[in-house]
DRENTORNU-946303 format. One line per 2 residues: their letters; for each residue x negated, y, z negated of C-alpha. Coordinates in nm, 2 decimals. Layout:
N
a = X,Y,Z | ...
***
This chain:
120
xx = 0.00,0.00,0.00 | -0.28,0.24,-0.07
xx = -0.46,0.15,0.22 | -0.19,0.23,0.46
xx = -0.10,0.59,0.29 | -0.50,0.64,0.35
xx = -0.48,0.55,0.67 | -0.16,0.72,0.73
xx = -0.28,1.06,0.58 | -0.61,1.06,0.81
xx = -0.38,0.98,1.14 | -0.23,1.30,1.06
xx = -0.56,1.50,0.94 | -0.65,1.37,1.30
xx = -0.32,1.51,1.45 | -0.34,1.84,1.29
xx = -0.73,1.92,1.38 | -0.65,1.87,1.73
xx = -0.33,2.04,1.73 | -0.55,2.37,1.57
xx = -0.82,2.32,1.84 | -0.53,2.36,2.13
xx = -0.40,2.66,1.89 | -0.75,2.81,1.92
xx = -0.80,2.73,2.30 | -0.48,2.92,2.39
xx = -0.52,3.17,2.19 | -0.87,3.29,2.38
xx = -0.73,3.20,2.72 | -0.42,3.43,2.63
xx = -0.67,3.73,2.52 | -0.89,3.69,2.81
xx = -0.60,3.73,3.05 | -0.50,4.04,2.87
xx = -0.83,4.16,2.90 | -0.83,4.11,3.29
xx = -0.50,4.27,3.34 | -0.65,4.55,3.19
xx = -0.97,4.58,3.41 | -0.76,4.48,3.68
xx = -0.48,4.80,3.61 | -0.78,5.02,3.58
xx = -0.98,4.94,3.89 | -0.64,5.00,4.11
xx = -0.64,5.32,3.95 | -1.00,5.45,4.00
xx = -0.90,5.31,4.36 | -0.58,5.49,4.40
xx = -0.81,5.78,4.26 | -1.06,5.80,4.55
xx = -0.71,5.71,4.83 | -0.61,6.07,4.62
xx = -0.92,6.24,4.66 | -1.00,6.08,5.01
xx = -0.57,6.18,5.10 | -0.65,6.58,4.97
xx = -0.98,6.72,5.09 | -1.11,6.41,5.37
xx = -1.42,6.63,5.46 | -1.59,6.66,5.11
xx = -1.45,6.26,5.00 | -1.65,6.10,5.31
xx = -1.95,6.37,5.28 | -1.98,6.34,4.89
xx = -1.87,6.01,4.73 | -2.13,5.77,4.59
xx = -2.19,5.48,4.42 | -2.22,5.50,4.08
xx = -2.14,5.34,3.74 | -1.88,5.45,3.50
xx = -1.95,5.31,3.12 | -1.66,5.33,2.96
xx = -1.39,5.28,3.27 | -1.14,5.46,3.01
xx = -1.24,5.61,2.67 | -1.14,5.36,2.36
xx = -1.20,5.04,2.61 | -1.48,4.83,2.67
xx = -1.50,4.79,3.01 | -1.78,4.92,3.25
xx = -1.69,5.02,3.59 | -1.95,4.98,3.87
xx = -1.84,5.16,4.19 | -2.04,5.05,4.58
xx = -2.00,5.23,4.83 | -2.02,5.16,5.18
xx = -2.03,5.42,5.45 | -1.98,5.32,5.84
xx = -1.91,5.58,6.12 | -1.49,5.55,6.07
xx = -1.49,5.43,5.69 | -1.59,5.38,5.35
xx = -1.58,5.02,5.17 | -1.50,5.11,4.79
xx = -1.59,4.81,4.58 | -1.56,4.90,4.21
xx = -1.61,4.56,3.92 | -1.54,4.57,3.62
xx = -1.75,4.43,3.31 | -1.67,4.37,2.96
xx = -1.77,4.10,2.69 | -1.56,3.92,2.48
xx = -1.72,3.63,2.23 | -2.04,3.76,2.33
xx = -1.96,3.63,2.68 | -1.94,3.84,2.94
xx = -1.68,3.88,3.22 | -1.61,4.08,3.53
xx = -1.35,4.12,3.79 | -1.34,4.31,4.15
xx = -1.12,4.51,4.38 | -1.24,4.66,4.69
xx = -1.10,4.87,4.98 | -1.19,5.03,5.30
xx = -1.08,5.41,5.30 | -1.05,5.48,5.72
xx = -1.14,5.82,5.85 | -0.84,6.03,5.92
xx = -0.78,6.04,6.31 | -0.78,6.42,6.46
***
């Protein structure tokens, strides 16, 4: 009799640890798909940004953007933006990643567009 309570108790030590390990698992997978929604929102802003800037003074944009890097993307968030560009005769290839760390591990995630001269 004591034998099987021992025996019954460790099944369920045994069920329990693994159920907290898929707790734990989730819970990390759910935080870093937070965290790339929210480099992924602010990298179609900075890129809506330059279609803005690109949209109101053409000249200037294709004479005067750069590549450059951004640390931090937004005040009171820890990403770090990198923006490429990319000049050709009719266009500019905008590529901007962004970088953070979570866990100590770090992470990134891109977005890239071609902003086309305006045809006169």
């Amino acid at each position: 009799m004591l034998i099987e309570i021992v025996v019954a108790v460790g099944i369920i030590g045994l069920v329990l640890i693994g159920v907290s390990d898929l707790m734990t698992r989730s819970v990390g997978v759910v935080s870093f798909q937070k965290q790339k929604k929210e480099a992924l929102m602010i990298i179609t802003k900075k890129l809506n940004d330059y279609k803005t800037e690109r949209d109101t003074n053409p000249d200037n944009f294709y004479t005067t953007v750069e590549s450059s890097t951004i640390d931090p993307c937004v005040i009171d968030k820890p990403y770090k933006c990198l923006v490429t560009v990319d000049k050709t005769v009719d266009a500019v290839k905008i590529s901007i990643t962004a970088q953070w760390q979570d866990g100590g591990r770090p992470y990134e995630t891109s977005l890239s567009q071609s902003l086309s001269r305006t045809v006169k």
